[in-house]
C-alpha positions in Angstrom: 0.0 0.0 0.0 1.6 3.0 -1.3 1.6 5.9 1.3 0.2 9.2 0.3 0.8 12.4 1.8 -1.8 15.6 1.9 -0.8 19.5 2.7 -3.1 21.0 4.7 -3.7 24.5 4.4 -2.2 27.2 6.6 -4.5 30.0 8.2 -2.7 32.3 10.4 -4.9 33.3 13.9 -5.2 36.9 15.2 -7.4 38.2 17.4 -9.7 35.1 17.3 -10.1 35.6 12.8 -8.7 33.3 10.9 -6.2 34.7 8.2 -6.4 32.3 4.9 -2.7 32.4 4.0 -1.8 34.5 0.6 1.6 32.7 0.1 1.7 28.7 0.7 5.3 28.1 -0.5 6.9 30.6 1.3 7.7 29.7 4.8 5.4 30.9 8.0 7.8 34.0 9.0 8.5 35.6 5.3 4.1 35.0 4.9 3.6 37.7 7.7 6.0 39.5 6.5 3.9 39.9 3.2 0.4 40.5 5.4 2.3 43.1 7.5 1.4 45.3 4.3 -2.5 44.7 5.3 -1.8 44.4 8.9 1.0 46.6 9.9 1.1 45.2 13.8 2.4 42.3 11.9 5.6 43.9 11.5 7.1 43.3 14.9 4.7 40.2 15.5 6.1 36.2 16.8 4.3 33.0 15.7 3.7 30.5 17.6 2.6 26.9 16.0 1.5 25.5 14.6 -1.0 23.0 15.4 -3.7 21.2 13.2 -7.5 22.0 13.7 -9.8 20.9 11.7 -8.3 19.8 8.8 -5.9 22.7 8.5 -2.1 24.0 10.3 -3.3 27.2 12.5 -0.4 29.5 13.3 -1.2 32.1 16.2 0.1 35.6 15.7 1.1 37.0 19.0 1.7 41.1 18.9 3.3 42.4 21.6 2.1 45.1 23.4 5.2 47.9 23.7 5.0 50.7 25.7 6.7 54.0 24.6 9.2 56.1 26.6 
């Protein structure tokens, strides 16, 4: 029995939304890079995943909170 392999698709989580993911063959760091353009608190963001849900690999944006001054 031959074994067969399936890539699941990536979403990226923020803020509870799921994030379909705009560039599958680039890996999960240089993707936010590209959705920093739509969501510029991206830009300084970590990932953290990712782990498979429901037929799909969910990696969770965490933005961290700075504080000025």
């Amino acid at each position: 029995m031959p074994i067969t392999t399936k890539n699941l698709p990536r979403v990226f989580r923020y803020n509870g939304s799921d994030i379909p993911d705009p560039t599958p063959d680039l890996k999960p760091q240089a993707t936010l890079d590209v959705l920093a353009v739509s969501y510029p608190q991206f830009a300084n963001a970590i990932i953290e995943g990712p782990s498979a849900e429901d037929g799909k690999l969910v990696f969770t944006v965490k933005v961290s909170a700075g504080t000025k001054g």
